[in-house]
C-alpha positions as CSV (number, residue, x, y, z in Angstrom):
1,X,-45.3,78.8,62.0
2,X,-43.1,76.2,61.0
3,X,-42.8,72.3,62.3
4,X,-39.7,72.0,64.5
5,X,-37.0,70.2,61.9
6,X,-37.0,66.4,62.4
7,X,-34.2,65.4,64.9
8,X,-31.6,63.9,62.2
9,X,-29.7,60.9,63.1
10,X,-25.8,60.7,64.0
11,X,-24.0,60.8,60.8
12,X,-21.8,57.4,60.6
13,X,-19.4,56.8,57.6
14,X,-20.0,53.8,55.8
15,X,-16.5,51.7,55.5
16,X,-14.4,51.2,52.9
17,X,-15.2,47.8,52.7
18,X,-18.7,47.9,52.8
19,X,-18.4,50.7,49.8
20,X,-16.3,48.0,47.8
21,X,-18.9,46.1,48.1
22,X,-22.0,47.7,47.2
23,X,-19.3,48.8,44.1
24,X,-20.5,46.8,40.2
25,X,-16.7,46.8,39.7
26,X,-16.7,44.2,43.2
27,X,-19.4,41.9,42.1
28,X,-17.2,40.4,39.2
29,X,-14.9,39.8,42.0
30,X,-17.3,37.6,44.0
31,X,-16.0,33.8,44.1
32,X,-19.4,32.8,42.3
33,X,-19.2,35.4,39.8
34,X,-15.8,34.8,39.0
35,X,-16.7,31.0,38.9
36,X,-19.7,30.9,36.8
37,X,-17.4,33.4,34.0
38,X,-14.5,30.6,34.3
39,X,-17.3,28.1,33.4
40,X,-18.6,30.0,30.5
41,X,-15.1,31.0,29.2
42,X,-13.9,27.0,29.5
43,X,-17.1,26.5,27.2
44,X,-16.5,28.4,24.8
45,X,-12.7,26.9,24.9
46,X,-13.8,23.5,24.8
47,X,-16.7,24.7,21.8
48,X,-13.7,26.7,19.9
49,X,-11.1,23.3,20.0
50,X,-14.1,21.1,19.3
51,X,-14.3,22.9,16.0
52,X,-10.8,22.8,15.0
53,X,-10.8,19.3,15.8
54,X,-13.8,18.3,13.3
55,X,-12.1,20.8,10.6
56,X,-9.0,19.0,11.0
57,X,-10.4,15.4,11.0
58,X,-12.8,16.5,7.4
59,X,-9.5,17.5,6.1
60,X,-7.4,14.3,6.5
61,X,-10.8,12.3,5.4
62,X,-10.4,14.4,2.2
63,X,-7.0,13.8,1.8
64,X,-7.3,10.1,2.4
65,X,-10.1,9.5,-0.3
66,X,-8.3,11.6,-3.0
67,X,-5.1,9.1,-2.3
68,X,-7.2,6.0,-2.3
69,X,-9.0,6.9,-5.1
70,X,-5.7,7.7,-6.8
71,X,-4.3,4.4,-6.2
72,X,-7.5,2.8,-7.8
73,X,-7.3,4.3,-10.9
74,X,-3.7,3.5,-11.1
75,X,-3.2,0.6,-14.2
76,X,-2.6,-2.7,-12.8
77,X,-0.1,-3.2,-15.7
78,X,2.6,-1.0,-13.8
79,X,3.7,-4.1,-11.4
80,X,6.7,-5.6,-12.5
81,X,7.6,-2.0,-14.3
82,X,11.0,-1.1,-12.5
83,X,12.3,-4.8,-13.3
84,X,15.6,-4.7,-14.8
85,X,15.1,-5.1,-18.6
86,X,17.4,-7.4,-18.6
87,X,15.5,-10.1,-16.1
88,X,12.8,-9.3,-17.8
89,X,13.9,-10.5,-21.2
90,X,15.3,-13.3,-19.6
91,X,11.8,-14.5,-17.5
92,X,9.8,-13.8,-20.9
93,X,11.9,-15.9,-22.8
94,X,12.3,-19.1,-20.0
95,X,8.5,-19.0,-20.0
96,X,8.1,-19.5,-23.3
97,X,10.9,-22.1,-23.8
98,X,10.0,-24.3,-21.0
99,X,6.6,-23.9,-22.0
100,X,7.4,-25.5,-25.4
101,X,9.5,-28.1,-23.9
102,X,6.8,-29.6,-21.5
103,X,4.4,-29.5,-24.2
104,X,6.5,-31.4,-26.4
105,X,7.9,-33.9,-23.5
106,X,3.6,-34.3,-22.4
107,X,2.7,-35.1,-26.0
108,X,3.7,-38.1,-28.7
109,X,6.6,-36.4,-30.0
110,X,9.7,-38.6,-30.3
111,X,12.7,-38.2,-28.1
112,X,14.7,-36.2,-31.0
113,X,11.9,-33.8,-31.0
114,X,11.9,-33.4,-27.3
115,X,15.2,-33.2,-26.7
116,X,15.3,-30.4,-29.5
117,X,12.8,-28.0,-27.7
118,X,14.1,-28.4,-24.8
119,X,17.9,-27.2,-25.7
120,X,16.7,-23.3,-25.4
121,X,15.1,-24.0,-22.2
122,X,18.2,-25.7,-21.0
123,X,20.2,-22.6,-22.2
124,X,17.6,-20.0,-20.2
125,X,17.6,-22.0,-17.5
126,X,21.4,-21.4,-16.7
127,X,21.2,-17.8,-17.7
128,X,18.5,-17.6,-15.5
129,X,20.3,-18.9,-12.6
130,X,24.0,-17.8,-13.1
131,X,22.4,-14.1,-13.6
132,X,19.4,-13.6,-11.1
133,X,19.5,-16.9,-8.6
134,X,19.4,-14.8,-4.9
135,X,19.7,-11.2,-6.8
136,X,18.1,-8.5,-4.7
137,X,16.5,-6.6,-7.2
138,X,14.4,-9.2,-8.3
139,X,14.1,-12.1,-4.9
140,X,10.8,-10.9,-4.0
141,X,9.1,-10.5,-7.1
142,X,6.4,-13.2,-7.8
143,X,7.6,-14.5,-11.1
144,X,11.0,-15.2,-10.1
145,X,9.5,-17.3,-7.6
146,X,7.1,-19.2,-9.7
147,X,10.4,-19.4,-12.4
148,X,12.4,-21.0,-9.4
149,X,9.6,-23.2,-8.3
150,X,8.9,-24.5,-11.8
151,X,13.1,-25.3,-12.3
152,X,13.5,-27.0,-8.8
153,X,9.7,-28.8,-9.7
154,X,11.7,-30.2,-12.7
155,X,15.4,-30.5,-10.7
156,X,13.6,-32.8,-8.8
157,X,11.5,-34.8,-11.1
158,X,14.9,-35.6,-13.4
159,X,17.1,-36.5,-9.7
160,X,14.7,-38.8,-8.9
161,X,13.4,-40.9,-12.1
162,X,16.8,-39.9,-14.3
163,X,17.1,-37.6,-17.0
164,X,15.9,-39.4,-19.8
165,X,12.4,-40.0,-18.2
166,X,9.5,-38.7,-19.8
167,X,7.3,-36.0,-17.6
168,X,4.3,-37.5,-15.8
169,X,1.1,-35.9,-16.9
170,X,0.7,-34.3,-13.3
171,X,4.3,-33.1,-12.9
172,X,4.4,-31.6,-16.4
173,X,0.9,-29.6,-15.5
174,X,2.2,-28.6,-11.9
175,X,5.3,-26.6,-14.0
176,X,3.0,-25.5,-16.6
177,X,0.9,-24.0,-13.7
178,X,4.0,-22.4,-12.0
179,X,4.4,-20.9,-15.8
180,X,1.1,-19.5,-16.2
181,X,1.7,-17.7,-12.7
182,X,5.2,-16.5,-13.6
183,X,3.6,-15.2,-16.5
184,X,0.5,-13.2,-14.9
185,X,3.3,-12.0,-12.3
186,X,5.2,-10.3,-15.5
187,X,4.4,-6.8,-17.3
188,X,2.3,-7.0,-20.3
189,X,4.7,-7.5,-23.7
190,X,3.9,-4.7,-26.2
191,X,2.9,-6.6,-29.0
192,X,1.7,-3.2,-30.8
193,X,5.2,-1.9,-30.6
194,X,7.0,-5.1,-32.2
195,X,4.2,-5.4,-35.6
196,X,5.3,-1.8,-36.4
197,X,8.5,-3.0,-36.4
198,X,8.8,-3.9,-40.5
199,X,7.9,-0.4,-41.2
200,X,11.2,0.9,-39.8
């Protein structure tokens, strides 16, 4: 003969809530779960831009280098290249005539030889003036500068001792100095181009 069946318990419905719950779907709900997935997906943010960042900071390294090492191998020669022709003719040619004229004045020549070299430099020296004195395209440059300085050097030299007077051994140096300068300021001359010149 069979036991009597176990007395079975009042059935009572679980609610809703509790269901919702005990549900997988309600766990990613949870404040903490929810949390600790907003802390993982701001990682992975923060890992992604952190990436980008570096890839974009190697790039414009790159770029940099190439441009500096670009402007490296660039020939010095090119300052002075977009001069106007004609200032440059004009600079190359004072140089060279005041030059010759301090050199004679600084050395035993007589007066009639002085005052002959120093008629083209006289003649430059107003081109130079009447022509480029204040002119925009070339003010800046470092040879018209050291051309100026060496004109007002002798300007002054003449106004005050008269214009007979020889140069002083330091005040003819001082504009052959300002010379030299002018000169290393000025594009190199293309001596190659003018000794082919008799074969034309």
């Amino acid at each position: 003969m069979l036991a009597p069946a176990a007395r079975l318990a009042p059935f009572r419905p679980v609610p809703a809530a509790a269901r919702a719950a005990r549900s997988p779907a309600a766990a990613c709900t949870r404040p903490a779960v929810l949390a600790a997935a907003c802390r993982c997906q701001c990682s992975n943010d923060r890992s992604g831009n952190s990436a980008g960042v570096q890839r974009r900071e190697l790039l414009l390294a790159a770029v940099a280098a190439v441009a500096t090492l670009v402007a490296l191998q660039r020939p010095a020669a090119a300052a002075g290249e977009a001069l106007p022709k004609g200032y440059l003719n004009t600079a190359q040619k004072l140089v060279d005539a005041l030059r010759e004229a301090i050199s004679t004045d600084l050395s035993d020549a007589e007066e009639r030889e002085v005052r002959r070299a120093a008629d083209p430099a006289k003649n430059l020296v107003r081109e130079f003036l009447t022509r480029w004195k204040d002119n925009p395209l070339v003010a800046g440059e470092a040879s018209y500068a050291q051309l100026t300085s060496a004109i007002q050097q002798l300007g002054a030299f003449y106004q005050a001792n008269g214009q007979r007077t020889r140069l002083t051994p330091a005040a003819g140096q001082a504009v052959l100095d300002a010379l030299d300068a002018a000169e290393a300021a000025l594009p190199l001359r293309d001596a190659s181009a003018a000794s082919l010149l008799p074969f034309f």
